[in-house]
C-alpha positions in Angstrom: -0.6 -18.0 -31.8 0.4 -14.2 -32.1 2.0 -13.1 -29.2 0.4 -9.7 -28.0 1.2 -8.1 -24.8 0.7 -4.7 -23.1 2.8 -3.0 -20.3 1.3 -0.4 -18.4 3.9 3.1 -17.5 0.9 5.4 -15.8 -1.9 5.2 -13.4 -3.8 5.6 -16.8 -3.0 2.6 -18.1 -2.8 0.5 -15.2 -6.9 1.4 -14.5 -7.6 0.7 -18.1 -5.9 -2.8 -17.2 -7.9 -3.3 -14.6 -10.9 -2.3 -16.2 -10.7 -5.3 -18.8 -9.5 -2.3 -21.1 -6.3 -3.3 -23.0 -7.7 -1.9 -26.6 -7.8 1.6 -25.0 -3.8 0.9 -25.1 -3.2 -0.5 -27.9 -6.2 -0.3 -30.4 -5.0 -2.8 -33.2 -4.6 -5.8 -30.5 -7.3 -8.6 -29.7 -10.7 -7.0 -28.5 -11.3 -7.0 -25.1 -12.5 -10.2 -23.5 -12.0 -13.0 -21.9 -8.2 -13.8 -24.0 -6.6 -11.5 -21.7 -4.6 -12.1 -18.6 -4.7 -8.8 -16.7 -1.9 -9.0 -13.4 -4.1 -7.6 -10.7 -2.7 -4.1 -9.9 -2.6 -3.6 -13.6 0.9 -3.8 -14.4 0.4 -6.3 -17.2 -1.7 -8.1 -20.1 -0.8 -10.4 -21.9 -3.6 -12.4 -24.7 -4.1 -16.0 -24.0 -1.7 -16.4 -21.0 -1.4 -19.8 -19.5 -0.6 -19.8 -15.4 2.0 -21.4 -14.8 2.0 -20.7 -11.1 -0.4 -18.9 -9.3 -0.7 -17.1 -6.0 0.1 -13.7 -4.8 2.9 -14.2 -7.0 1.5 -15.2 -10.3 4.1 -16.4 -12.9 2.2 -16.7 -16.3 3.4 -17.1 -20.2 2.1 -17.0 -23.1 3.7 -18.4 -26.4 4.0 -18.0 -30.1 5.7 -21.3 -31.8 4.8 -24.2 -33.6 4.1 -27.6 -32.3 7.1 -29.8 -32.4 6.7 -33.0 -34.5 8.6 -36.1 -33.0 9.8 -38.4 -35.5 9.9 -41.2 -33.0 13.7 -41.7 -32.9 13.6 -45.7 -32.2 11.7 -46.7 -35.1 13.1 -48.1 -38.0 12.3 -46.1 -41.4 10.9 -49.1 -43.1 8.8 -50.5 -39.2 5.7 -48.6 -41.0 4.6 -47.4 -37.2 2.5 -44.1 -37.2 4.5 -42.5 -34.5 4.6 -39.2 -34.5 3.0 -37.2 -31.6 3.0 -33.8 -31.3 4.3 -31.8 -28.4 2.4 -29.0 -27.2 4.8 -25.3 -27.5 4.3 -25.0 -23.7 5.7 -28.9 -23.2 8.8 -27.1 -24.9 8.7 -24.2 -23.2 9.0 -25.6 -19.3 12.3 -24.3 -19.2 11.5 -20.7 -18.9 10.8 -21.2 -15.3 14.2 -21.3 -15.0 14.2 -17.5 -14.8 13.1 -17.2 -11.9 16.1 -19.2 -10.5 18.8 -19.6 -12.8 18.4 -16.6 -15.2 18.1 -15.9 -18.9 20.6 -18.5 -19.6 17.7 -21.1 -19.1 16.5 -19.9 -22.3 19.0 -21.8 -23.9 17.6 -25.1 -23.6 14.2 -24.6 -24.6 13.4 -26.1 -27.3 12.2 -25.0 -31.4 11.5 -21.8 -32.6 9.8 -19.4 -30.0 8.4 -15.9 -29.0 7.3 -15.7 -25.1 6.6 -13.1 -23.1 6.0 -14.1 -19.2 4.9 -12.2 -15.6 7.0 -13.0 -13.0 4.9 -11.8 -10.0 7.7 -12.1 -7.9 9.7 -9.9 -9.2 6.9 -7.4 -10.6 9.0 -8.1 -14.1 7.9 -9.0 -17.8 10.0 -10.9 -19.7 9.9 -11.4 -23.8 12.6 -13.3 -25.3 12.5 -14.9 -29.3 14.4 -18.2 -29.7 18.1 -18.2 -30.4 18.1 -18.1 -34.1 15.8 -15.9 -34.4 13.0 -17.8 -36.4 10.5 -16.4 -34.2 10.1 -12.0 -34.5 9.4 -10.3 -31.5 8.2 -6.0 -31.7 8.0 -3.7 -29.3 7.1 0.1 -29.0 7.2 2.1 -26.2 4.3 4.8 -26.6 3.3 7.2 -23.7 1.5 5.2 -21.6 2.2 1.4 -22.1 4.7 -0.4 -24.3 3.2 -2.5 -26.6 4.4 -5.7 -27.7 3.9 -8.2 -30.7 5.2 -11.4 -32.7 4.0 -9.6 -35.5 5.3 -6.2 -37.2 1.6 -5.7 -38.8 -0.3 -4.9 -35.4 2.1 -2.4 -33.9 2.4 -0.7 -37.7 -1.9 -0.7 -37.8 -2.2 0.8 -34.3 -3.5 4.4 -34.9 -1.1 6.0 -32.3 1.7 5.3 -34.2 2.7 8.3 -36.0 3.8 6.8 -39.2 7.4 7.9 -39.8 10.0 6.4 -41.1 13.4 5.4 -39.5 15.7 7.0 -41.8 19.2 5.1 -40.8 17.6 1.7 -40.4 16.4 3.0 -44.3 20.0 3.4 -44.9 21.2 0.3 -43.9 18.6 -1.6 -45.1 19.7 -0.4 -48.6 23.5 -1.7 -47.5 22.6 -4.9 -46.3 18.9 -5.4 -46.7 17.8 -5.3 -42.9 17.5 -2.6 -40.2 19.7 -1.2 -37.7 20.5 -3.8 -35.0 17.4 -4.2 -32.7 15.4 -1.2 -35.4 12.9 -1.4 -37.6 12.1 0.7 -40.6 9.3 2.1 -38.4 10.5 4.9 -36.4 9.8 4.3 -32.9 9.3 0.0 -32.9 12.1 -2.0 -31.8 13.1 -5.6 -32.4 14.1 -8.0 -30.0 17.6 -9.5 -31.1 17.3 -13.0 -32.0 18.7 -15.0 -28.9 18.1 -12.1 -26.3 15.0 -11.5 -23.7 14.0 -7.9 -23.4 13.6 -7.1 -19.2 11.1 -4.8 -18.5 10.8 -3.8 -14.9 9.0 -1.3 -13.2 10.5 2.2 -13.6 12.6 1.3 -15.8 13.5 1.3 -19.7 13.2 -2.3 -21.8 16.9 -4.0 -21.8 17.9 -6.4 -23.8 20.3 -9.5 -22.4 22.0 -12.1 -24.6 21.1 -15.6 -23.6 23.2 -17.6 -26.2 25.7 -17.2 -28.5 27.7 -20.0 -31.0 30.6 -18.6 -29.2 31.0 -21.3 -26.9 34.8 -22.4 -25.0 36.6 -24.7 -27.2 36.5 -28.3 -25.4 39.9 -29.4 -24.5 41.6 -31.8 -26.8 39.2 -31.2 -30.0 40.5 -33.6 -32.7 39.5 -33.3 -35.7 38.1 -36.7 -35.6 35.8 -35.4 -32.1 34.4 -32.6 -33.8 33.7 -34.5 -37.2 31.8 -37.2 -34.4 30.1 -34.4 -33.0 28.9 -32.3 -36.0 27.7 -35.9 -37.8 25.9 -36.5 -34.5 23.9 -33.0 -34.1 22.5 -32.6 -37.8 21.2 -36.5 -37.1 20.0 -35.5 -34.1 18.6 -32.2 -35.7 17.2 -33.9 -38.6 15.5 -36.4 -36.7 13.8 -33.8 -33.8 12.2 -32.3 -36.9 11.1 -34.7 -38.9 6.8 -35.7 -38.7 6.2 -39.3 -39.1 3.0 -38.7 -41.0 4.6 -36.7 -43.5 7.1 -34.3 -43.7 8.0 -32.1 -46.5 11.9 -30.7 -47.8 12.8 -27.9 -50.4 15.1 -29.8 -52.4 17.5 -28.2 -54.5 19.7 -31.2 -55.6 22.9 -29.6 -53.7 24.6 -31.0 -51.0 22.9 -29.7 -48.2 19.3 -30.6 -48.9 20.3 -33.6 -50.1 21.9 -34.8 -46.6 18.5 -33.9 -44.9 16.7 -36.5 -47.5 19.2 -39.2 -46.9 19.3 -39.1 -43.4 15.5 -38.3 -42.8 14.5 -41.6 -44.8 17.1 -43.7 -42.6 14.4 -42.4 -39.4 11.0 -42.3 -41.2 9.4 -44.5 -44.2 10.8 -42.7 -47.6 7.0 -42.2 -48.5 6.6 -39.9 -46.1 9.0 -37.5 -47.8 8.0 -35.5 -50.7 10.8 -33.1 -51.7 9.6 -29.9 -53.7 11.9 -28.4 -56.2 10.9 -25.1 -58.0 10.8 -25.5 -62.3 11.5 -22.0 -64.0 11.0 -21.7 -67.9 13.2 -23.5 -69.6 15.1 -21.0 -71.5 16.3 -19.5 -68.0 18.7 -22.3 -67.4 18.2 -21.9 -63.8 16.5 -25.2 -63.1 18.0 -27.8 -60.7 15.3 -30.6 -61.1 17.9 -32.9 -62.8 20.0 -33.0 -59.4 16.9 -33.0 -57.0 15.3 -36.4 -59.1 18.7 -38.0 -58.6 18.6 -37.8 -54.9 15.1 -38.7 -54.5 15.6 -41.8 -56.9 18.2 -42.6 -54.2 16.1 -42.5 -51.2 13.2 -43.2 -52.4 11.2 -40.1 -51.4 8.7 -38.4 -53.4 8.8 -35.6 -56.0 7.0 -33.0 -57.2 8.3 -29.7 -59.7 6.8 -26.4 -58.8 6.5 -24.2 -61.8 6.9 -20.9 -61.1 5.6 -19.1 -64.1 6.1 -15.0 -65.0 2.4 -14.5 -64.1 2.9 -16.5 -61.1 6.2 -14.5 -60.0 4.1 -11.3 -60.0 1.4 -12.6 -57.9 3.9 -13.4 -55.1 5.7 -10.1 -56.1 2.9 -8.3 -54.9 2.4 -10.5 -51.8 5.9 -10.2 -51.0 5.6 -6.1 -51.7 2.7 -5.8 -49.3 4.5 -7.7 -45.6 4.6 -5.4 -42.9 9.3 -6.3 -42.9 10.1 -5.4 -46.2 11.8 -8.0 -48.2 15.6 -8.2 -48.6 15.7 -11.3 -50.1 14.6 -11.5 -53.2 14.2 -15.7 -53.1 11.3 -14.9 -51.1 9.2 -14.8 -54.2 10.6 -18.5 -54.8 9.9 -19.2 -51.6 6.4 -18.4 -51.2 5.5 -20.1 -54.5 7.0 -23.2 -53.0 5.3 -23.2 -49.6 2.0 -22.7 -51.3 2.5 -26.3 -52.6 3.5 -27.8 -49.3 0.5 -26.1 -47.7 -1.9 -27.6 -50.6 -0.5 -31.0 -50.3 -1.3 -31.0 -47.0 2.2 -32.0 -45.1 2.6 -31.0 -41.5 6.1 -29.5 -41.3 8.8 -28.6 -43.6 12.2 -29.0 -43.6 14.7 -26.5 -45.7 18.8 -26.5 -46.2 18.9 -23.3 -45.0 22.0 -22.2 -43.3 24.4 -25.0 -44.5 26.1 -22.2 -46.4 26.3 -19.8 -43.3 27.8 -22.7 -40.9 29.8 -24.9 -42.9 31.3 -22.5 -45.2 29.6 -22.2 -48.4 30.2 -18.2 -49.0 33.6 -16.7 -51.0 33.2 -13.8 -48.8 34.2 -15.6 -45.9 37.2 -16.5 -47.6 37.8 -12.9 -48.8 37.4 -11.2 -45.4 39.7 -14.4 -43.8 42.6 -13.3 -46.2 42.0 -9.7 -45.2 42.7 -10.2 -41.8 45.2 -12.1 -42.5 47.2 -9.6 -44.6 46.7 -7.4 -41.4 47.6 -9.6 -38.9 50.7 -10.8 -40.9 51.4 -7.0 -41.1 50.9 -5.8 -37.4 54.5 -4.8 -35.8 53.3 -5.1 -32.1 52.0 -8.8 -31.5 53.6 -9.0 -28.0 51.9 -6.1 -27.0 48.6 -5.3 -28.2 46.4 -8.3 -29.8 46.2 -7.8 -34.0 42.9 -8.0 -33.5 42.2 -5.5 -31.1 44.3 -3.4 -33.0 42.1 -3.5 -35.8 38.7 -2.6 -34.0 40.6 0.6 -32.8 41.5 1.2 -36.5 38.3 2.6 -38.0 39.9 3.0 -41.5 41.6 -0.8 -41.2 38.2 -2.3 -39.7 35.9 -0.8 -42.4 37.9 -2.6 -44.8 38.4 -5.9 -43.1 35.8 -6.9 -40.8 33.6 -9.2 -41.9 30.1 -6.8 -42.4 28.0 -9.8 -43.5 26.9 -11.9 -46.7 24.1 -9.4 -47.7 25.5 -6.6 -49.9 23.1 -4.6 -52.4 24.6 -1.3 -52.6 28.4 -0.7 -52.7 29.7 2.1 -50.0 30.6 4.5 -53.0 27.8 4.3 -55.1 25.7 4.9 -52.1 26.9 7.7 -50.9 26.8 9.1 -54.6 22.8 7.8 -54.8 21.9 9.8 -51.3 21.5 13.0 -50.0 23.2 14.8 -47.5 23.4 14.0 -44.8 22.5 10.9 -45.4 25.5 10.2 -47.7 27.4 10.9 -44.4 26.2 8.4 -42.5 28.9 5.7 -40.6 27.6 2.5 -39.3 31.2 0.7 -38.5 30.4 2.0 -34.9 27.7 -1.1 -35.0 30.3 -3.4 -36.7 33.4 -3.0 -34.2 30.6 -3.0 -31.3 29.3 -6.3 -31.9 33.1 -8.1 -32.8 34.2 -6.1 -29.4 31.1 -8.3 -27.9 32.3 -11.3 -29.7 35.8 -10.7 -27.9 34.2 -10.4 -24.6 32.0 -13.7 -24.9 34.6 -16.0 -26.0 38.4 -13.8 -26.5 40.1 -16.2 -28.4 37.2 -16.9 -31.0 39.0 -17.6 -34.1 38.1 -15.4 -37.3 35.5 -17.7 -38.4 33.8 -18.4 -35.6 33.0 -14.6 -35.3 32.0 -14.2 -38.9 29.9 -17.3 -38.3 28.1 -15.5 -35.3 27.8 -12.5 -37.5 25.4 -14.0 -39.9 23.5 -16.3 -36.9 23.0 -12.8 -34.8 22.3 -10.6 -37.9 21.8 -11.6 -41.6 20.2 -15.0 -40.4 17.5 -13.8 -38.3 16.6 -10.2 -39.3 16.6 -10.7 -43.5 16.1 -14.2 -44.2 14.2 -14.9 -41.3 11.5 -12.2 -40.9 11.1 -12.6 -44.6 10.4 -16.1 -44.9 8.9 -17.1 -41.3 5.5 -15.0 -42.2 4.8 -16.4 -45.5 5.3 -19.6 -44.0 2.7 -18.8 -41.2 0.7 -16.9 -43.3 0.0 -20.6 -44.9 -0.1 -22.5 -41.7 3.3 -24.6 -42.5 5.4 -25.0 -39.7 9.1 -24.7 -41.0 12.3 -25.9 -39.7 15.8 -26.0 -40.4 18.3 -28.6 -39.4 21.1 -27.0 -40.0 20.5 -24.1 -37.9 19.9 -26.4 -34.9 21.6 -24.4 -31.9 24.1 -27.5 -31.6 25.1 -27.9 -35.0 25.6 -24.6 -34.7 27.4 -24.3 -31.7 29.6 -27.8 -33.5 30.0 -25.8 -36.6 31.6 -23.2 -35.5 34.7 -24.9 -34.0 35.8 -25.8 -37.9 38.9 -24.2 -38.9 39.8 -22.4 -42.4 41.2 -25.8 -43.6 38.0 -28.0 -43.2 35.7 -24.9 -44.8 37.8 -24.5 -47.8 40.4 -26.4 -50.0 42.0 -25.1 -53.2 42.4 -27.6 -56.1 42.9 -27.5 -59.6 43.0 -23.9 -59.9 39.5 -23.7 -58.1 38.0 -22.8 -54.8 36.3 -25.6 -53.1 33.6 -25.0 -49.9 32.2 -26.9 -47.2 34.7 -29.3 -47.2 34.3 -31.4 -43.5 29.9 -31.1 -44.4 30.8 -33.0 -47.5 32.8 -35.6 -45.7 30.0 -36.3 -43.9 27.1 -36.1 -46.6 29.9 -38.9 -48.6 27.9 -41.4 -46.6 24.3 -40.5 -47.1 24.3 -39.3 -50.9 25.1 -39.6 -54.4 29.0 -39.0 -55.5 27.8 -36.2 -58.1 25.9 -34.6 -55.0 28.5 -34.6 -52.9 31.0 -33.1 -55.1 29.0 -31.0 -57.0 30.6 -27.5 -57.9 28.9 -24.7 -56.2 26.5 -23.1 -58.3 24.3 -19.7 -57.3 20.6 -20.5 -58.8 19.0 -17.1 -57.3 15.6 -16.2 -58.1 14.9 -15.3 -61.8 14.3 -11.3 -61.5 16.1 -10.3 -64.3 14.1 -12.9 -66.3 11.2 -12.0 -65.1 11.6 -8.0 -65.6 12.0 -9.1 -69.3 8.2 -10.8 -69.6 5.2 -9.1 -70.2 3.4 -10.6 -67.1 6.2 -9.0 -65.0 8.0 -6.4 -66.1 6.0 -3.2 -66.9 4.4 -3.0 -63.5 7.0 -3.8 -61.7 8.8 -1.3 -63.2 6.3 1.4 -63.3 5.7 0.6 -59.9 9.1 1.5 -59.3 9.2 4.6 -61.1 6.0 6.0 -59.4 6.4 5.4 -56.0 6.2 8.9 -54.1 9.4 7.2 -52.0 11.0 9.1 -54.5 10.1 11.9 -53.1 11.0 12.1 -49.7 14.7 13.2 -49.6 16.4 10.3 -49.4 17.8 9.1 -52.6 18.5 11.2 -56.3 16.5 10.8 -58.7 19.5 10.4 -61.3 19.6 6.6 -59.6 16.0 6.2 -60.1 16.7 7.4 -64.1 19.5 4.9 -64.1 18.4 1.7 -62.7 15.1 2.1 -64.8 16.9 2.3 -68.1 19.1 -1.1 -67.0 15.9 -2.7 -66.4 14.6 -1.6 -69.9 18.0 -2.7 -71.6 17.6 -6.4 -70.0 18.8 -9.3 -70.7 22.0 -6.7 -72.7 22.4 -4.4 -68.9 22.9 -7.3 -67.3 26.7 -9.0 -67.6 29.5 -10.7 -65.7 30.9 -7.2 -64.8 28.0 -5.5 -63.9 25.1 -7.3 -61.5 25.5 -5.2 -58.9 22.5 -2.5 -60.1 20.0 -5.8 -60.2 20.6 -5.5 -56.1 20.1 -2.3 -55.6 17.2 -2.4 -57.9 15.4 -4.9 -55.9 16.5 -3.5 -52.4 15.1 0.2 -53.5 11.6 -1.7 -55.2 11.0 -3.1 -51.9 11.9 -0.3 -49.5 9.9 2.4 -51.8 6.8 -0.4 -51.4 7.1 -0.7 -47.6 7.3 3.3 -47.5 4.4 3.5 -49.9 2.3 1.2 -48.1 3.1 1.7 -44.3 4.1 5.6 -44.4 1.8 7.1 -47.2 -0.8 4.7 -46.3 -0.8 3.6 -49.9 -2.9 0.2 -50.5 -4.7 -0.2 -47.3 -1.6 -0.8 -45.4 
């Protein structure tokens, strides 16, 4: 259920409360009615509010998650038992009471993925929070009169009042890194609420955000690496298990190590018929397909199958659904993605379970590595360890930090070629301000986090949540599957972030080797070849695709017409150049130069959200 709330600033809004008249506020939300909770004075509505206390101090909430399947936990797989009830998001959600004793931190235990927003009455004081990995988006815009909030990005972009301007930096850095500015949009003016934060809005005063969790937890004393290979073996069981639905449950199976684990340990809790595991099937002359390695680990467990062609004509379709969502798309596995949940929605499964964040955890990315060895040269450099900290010498080094801190997995444009491809003064623009902030913050929540452990946090607080997150959650609710991820589990999480350099990576044989401790523990579920599988990157086919008939010529010339082009931001002369590449496909695209693919897909999709949401383009 869409979370949709309004916050009243004037007199004028708080008697249009009263009234019953929320829509005068915010014209794109529910109709007026009997959905909305209105506090008495005024101060508040919020759609569909439960009361969770009542009184002169009302405490209400009102919740936007997903039922949470229970896989019955003492069952055996083969008992045949139907199991599997479903708890009710506010069963899950009891724990926000908590903030009227304990705080924000109570956040932490509640349980799944979440938006809330709730009226404590006793304190006159809303609070919205989205759950700690950020599965869950939470918007905001503070107008004139009310702030207006929303679990969705498409209400707040459709409300007339909003002027329809775009937020240039957030532009900028979505063309970096493929997401906004930290707690931006692309809309100028709405706001996003971090991904384990609640935003505090109390009378008089502006919307603050406060952390509630972080990975960055105090190392337990006496951590062997025998306790921590116990404890991360024990929370992806445990994680596995909370999400699995006994009357069916669905996986995107890949046939690497990570997918593979969830299907070997789900069919040790539920019957292996109750599995089906959906791999996607390009054209065969792509050589991208994995369906090989996926059939091997479901002959092993005994799940189910299924290959999910994805055709040309069928990449465009979801191109153009992808094009059209409200957060533009930074990842271009989206299109993969949708094509996949469209099965699981027509097979009829209840929930769906997805690898997702293995890599981000447990290792899986060389630029982790890179950036490790980078700090490394500079710690092994710095002259004055007894005095100042190497790493707080670094985050006072702007020059030393823009080179070495970690700035996430998602890269599209290169620093140089972006300030060649952008006007002044955009070329100018410096975001290591952001970078050194939130590694300062890191410092402050746990100060002797190890390297890892904040590059981990990096993608959980960032990449995680505000690219792959807002781009796949929709399309998954958009086609009613309720999707979870094991491996992103705040406790295997929290487990995973304890590993050291040593049990991420191993060198052997001339060749880098990742995830090394995960695939000590997969070695007991699956399939030798599984578990020692080289790494291999099977991304969506775009460059394929931009070479077929079906796909290619309106893409491109959707590309080449958008009136993004236009508006100041980028030259033209990068326009000129990425659309000859394109045209010289499959020859334009080699082992030394891939990087214009990215920034051919990251300026395709921003130029379609501009088109859409600024110029009004398309009905958006």
């Amino acid at each position: 259920m869409t979370l949709f709330v309004v916050l009243a600033h004037s007199e004028k809004a708080r008697a249009a409360l009263r009234r019953g008249k929320a829509r005068l506020l915010a014209r794109s939300f529910p109709r007026d009615g009997e959905g909305w909770w209105v506090e008495p004075r005024g101060a508040a509505a919020i759609f569909r509010a439960s009361a969770v206390a009542g009184g002169r101090d009302p405490f209400v909430l009102a919740v936007d998650a997903d039922p949470i399947p229970q896989a019955g936990g003492a069952g055996r797989a083969d008992d045949g038992g139907e199991g599997g009830e479903v708890r009710s998001p506010l069963d899950s959600l009891k724990g926000v009471l908590g903030l009227r004793g304990r705080g924000a931190g109570a956040l932490a235990r509640v349980e799944g993925a979440f938006a809330l927003a709730c009226w404590d009455g006793r304190r006159d004081t809303l609070f919205v929070a989205r759950d700690p990995l950020g599965q869950r988006q939470v918007y905001y815009r503070r107008a004139a009169d009310a702030t207006l909030v929303c679990s969705e990005l498409g209400p707040l972009l459709a409300d007339p009042s909003w002027p329809r301007e775009m937020d240039f930096e957030s532009a900028v850095n979505y063309l970096r890194r493929g997401l906004p500015l930290p707690g931006r949009t692309l809309a100028k003016g709405v706001e996003s609420v971090p991904a384990a934060h609640v935003l505090v809005c109390e009378p008089r005063a502006h919307p603050r955000a406060q952390r509630y969790w972080t990975p960055l937890l105090p190392t337990p004393e006496r951590l062997t690496r025998k306790l921590l290979l116990a404890n991360v073996e024990g929370a992806l069981d445990a994680a596995v298990t909370r999400r699995l639905d006994r009357r069916g449950s669905a996986l995107l199976l890949s046939g690497g190590v990570d997918s593979s684990y969830i299907a070997s340990a789900a069919v040790r809790k539920i019957p292996p018929k109750r599995l089906k595991g959906y791999t996607i099937q390009y054209e065969p002359g792509y050589g991208r397909n994995e369906g090989r390695y996926a059939a091997l680990v479901t002959r092993a467990t005994g799940a189910r199958h299924e290959l999910v062609t994805l055709t040309p004509s069928q990449a465009h379709a979801r191109l153009r659904d992808v094009l059209a969502s409200p957060a533009p798309c930074g990842a271009w596995s989206t299109i993969t993605h949708y094509r996949l949940l469209t099965e699981v929605a027509a097979g009829g499964e209840r929930c769906l379970l997805s690898g997702l964040g293995a890599d981000e955890v447990f290792g899986g990315y060389d630029k982790y590595l890179d950036y490790y060895f980078r700090q490394r040269r500079y710690a092994g450099r710095w002259a004055r360890p007894d005095e100042v900290d190497w790493f707080e010498a670094l985050l006072g080094d702007r020059e030393e930090a823009g080179r070495r801190l970690f700035p996430g997995i998602a890269a599209f444009f290169g620093e140089r070629q972006l300030r060649k491809s952008l006007y002044r003064p955009f070329a100018a623009l410096d975001f290591g301000d952001y970078d050194r902030a939130f590694y300062r913050e890191c410092r402050r929540l746990k100060p002797d986090a190890h390297v890892f452990e904040m590059m981990v946090a990096h993608e959980c607080h960032h990449r995680i949540p505000d690219l792959l997150m807002s781009n796949f959650e929709p399309v998954a609710r958009a086609l009613g599957v309720s999707a979870s991820y094991p491996f992103l589990d705040p406790s295997v999480v929290s487990w995973g972030s304890y590993i050291g350099p040593s049990d991420r990576y191993w060198h052997e044989n001339g060749y880098w080797w990742a995830k090394k401790l995960l695939r000590e523990v997969a070695a007991k579920l699956i399939p030798p070849p599984i578990v020692m599988r080289r790494r291999a990157t099977y991304d969506a086919a775009v460059a394929d695709w931009l070479c077929e008939p079906e796909f290619g010529p309106a893409t491109l010339e959707r590309f080449a017409s958008s009136r993004f082009w236009q508006v100041g931001l980028l030259r033209p002369s990068l326009k000129t150049d990425l659309l000859e590449r394109a045209k010289r496909l499959p020859a334009s695209l080699d082992r030394t130069d891939r990087r214009w693919l990215d920034e051919f897909w990251v300026v395709l999709t921003l130029s379609a959200w501009h088109d859409r949401f600024i110029e009004n383009e398309g009905g958006g």
